[in-house]
N, C-alpha and C positions, 0 to 999 in steps of 0.2 A: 872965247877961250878954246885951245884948242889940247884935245886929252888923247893918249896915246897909250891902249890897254895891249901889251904882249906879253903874248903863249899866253893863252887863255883857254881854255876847254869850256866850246859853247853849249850850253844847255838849256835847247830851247825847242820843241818838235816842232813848230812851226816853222823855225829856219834851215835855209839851206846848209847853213853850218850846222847844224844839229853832230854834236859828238866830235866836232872836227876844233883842233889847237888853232887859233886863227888871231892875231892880229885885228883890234878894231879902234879905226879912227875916227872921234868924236869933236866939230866944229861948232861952236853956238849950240850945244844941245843937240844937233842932227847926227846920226850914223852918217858919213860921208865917203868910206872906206872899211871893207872887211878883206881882208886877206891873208895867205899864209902867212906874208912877211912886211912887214911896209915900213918904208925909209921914210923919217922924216925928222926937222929942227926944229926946236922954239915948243915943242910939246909938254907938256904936264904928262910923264910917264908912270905908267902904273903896270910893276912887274914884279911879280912873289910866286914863290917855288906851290906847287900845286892851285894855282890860280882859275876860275870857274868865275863864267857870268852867266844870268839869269834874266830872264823878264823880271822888271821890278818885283818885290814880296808883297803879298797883300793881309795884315792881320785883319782876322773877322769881328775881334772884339778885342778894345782895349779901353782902360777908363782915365781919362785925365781930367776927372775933379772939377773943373772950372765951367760954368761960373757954381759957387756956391761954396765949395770946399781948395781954394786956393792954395790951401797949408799942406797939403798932401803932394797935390801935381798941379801945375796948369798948361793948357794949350800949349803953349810955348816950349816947357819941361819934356810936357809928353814927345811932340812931334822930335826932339832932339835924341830921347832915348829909343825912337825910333827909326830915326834915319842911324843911327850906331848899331841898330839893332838889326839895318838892312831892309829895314820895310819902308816903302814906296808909295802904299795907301795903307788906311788905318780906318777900319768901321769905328767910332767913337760909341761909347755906352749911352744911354739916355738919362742916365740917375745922376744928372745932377740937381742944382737950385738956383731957381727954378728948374725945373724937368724939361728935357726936347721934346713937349707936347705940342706944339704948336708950330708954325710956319715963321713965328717970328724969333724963336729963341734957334730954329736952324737957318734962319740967315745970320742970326750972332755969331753962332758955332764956325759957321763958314768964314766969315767977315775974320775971324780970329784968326783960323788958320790959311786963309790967302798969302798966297804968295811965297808960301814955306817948300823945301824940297819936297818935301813928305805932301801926298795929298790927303785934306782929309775928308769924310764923309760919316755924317751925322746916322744913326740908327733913331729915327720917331718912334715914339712910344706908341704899342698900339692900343694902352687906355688913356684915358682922362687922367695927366698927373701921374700915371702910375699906380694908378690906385686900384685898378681890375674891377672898375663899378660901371665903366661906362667906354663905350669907343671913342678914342681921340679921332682927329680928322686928318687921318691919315691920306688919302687922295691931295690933301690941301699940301703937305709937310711933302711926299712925294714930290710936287709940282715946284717945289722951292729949294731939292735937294735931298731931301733924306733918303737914305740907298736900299733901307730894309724898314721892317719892324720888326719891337719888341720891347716889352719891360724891364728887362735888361737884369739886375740881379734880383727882379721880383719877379720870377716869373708868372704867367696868368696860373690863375687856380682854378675858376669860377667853367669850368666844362662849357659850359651855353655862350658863355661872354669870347673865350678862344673859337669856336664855333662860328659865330658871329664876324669876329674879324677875320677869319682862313676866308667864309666868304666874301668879306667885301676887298679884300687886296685881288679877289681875283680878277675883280673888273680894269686893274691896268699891271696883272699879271705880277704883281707884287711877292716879296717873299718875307714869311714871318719867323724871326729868329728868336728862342725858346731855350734857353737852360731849366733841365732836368730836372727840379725838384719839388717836390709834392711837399709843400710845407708845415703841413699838418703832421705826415708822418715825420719829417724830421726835425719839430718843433722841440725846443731844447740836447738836441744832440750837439756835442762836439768833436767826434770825430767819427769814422765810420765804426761799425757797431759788429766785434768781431771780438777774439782772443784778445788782444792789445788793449781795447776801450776796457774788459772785463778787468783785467790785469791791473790797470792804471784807475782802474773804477770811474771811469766817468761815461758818461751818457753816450750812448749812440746812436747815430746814423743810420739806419737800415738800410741795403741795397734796393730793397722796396718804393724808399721812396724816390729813387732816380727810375727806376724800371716800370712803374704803374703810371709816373707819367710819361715816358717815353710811349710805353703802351695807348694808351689816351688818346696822345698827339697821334700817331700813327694812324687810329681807326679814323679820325677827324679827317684828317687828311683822305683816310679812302671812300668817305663819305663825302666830303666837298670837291675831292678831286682839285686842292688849292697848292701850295707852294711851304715847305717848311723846313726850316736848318735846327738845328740841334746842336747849339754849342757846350760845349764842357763834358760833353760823355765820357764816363767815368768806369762801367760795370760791364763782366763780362757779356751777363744777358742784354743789354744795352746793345752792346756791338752785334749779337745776333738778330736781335727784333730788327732792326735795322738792315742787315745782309739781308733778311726776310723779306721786306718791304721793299726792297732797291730790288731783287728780284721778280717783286709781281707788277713792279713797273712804277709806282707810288714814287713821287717828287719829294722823294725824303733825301734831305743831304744832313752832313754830319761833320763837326771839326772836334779836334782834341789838344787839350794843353801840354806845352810843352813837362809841365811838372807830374803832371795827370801819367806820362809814357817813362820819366825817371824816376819817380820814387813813388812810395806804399805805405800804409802806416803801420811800419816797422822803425818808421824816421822819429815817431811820437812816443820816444821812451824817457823824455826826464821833462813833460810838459810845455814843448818849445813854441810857444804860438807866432813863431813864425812858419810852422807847418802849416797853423790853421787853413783852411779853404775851401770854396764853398762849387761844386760837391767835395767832399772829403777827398782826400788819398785815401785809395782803397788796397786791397791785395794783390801780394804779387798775383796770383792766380788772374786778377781782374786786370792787372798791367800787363802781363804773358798777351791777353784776348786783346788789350787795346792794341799793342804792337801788332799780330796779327793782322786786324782789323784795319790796321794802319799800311801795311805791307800788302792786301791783297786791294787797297782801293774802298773799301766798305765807309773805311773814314778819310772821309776828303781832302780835308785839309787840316791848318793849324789856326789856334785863337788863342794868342797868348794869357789871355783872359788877366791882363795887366791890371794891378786893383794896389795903385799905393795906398800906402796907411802912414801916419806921422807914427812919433816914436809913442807918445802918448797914448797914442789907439792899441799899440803891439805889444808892448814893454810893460805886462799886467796879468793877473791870475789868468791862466789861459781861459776859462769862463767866463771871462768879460772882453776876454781882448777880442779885436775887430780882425775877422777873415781876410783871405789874399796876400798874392805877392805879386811885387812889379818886377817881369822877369822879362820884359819885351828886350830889354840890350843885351841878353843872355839869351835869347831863345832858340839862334841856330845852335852855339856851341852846346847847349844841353840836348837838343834832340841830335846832332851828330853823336856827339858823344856816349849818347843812348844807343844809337839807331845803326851803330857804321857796318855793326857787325852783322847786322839782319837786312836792310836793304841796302841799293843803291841811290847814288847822288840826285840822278834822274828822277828818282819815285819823292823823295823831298823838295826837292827844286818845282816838280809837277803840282806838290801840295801845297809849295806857298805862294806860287803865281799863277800857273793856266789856269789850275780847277777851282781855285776862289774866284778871278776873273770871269770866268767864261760860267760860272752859279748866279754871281749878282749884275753878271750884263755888264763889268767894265770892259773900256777900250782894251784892245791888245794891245800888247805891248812886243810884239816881233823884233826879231834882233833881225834889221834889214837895214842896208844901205838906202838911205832917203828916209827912213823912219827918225822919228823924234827918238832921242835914247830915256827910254826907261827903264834902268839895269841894276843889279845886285850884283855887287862884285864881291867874294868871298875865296877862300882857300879850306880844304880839304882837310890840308897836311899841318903836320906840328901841334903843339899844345900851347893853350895860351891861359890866363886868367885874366879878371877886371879888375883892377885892385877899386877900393875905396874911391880914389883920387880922383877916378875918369870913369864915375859913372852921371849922368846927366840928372837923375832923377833927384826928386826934392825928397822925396821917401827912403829908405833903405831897408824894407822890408823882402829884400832878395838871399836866399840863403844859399846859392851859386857865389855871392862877391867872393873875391878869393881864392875861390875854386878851381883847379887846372880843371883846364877842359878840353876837347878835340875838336877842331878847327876853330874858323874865325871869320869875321867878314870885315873886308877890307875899307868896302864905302857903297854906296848909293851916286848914283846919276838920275837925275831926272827934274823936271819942269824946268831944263834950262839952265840947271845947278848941279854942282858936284860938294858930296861927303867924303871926306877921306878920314879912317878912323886911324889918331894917331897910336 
């Protein structure tokens, strides 16, 4: 097949087009042709006003349910509101059922997702089951696929037991991936724990318990001198412990949700549990620092931290309803549409491809003639929405559907395949 992307503004440092409007011609999958201008017949043309390609997108964390919970997302579900959503690799969660404890439930995971645009890669657990009692056999699950570790929406608790695995991923340089939350302190909270919860009278959240375990992790880390990612930071002090430790040289990295940078829980005034999530929306003041923190590099990248729920789970006294949203087909247009007025194109596009790539050791993906095309193709310009109609997910717990928003992403290239989002 042969694809024909013009006026495009390439965004990629590692290419020679870097910044430059360029013409590129894609044959079987291969970059074959970059240039100003290039003449050609018989192509699949891909041409829109504020047009921008990218090294494929990489989310650090997403959950699509299968095997165990089918009814929410599966493999197939996910991977598609993925490639709409522009991403190109997709860390998967380990919380399903069975758990990706083992070597064999990640050649499942794989075997599932073979052959899709989208690549995916399995997150191992790095207890027994997820249970935080005992080390799973992470070296084995490594050896068969899996790109990281982590208990995924359970994070470890147990101090000695996280200790324990920072050093054994050291031995094949592994990295252990960690949400925030101390669950003890924020055992029966539902939202964070501020004016608004006071107001609404229901239980909260303490900033405490994202910030004692960030703390935690952090001294582990300068103790074992191991490898650790910090997905879903949420709190201002969060984003400083962190500038701190990336400062005194500590292999601390760090991602942020797209929902985590647009809204506060100022959104949580008539009970809407589709706000719910887990760490909370917290304050503007703590969204001010994530932006920040997001603009000067402190936080890495992005984790859409994708978590369907059936209507079942959502659609109930917000005290019982089940956390998350699946915002992965929404996640460039809510962080442009956040973000346009504080950074640039470059510093986004840098947090969804190079610096997630070049953290967990994927191939580059270089926009070069002779390279395999791995590309995110998006625009800038204009306002769009996702209506109901053309959203991919089995869930609809997204409270963007509907939504105008600023820019869009047009489709995905890669493994040999094209997305086109219509």
């Amino acid at each position: 097949m042969l694809v024909h992307i013009r006026k495009a503004r390439v965004i990629d440092p590692q290419s020679d087009f870097n910044n430059k409007v360029a013409d590129v011609l894609i044959e079987n999958g291969v970059i074959v042709k970059i240039a100003s201008s290039i003449k050609v017949e018989g192509a699949l043309e891909i041409k829109e006003k504020g047009l921008c390609i990218s090294p494929g997108w990489v989310d650090v964390f997403a959950d699509y349910c299968e095997p165990g919970y089918e009814h929410k997302e599966t493999i197939s579900t996910g991977l598609a509101c993925a490639a709409s959503g522009g991403f190109t690799e997709v860390f998967l969660s380990p919380n399903t059922q069975p758990v990706i404890s083992t070597k064999s439930i990640v050649q499942y995971t794989l075997q599932k997702g073979a052959g899709n645009i989208v690549s995916l890669y399995p997150l191992g657990t790095a207890t027994q089951n997820a249970e935080g009692k005992e080390l799973a056999e992470m070296m084995d699950m490594r050896s068969y696929g899996a790109i990281a570790f982590s208990d995924g929406w359970k994070p470890i608790q147990n101090t000695g037991l996280m200790l324990k695995a920072l050093e054994y991923i050291k031995a094949f340089h592994g990295i252990m991936l960690q949400i925030p939350v101390d669950t003890s302190l924020a055992s029966g909270g539902l939202m964070n724990e501020g004016l608004n919860s006071t107001r609404l009278g229901m239980a909260g959240i303490p900033a405490l318990a994202e910030t004692i375990m960030v703390h935690r992790d952090i001294e582990l880390v300068r103790y074992t001198g191991s490898r650790l990612h910090i997905t879903g930071i949420s709190t201002a002090e969060s984003v400083e412990m962190v500038r701190k430790a990336k400062a005194e040289g500590l292999a601390i990295t760090c991602s942020v949700t797209p929902y985590h940078l647009a809204l506060t829980d100022d959104t949580l005034t008539h009970y809407e549990s589709i706000y719910k999530v887990s760490p909370p929306l917290r304050t503007e003041a703590d969204r001010q620092a994530l932006i920040e923190g997001f603009a000067d590099g402190t936080i890495d990248c992005i984790s859409s931290h994708h978590k369907p729920q059936d209507w079942d789970s959502k659609t109930k006294e917000f005290e019982y309803s089940a956390d998350g949203m699946a915002v992965q087909e929404l996640s460039f247009s809510i962080l442009w549409n956040t973000l346009k007025d504080k950074i640039n194109i470059d510093r986004l596009a840098e947090a969804m491809s190079t610096l997630p790539r070049d953290i967990f050791g994927l191939a580059s993906a270089e926009i070069k003639k002779g390279n395999r095309a791995n590309l995110t193709i998006f625009t800038t310009e204009g306002k769009y929405s996702l209506t109901p109609a053309k959203v991919f997910s089995i869930s609809k717990n997204n409270p963007f559907i509907g939504k105008e928003l600023a820019g869009r992403v047009v489709g995905i290239i890669n493994n040999g395949q094209i997305h086109i989002n219509k």
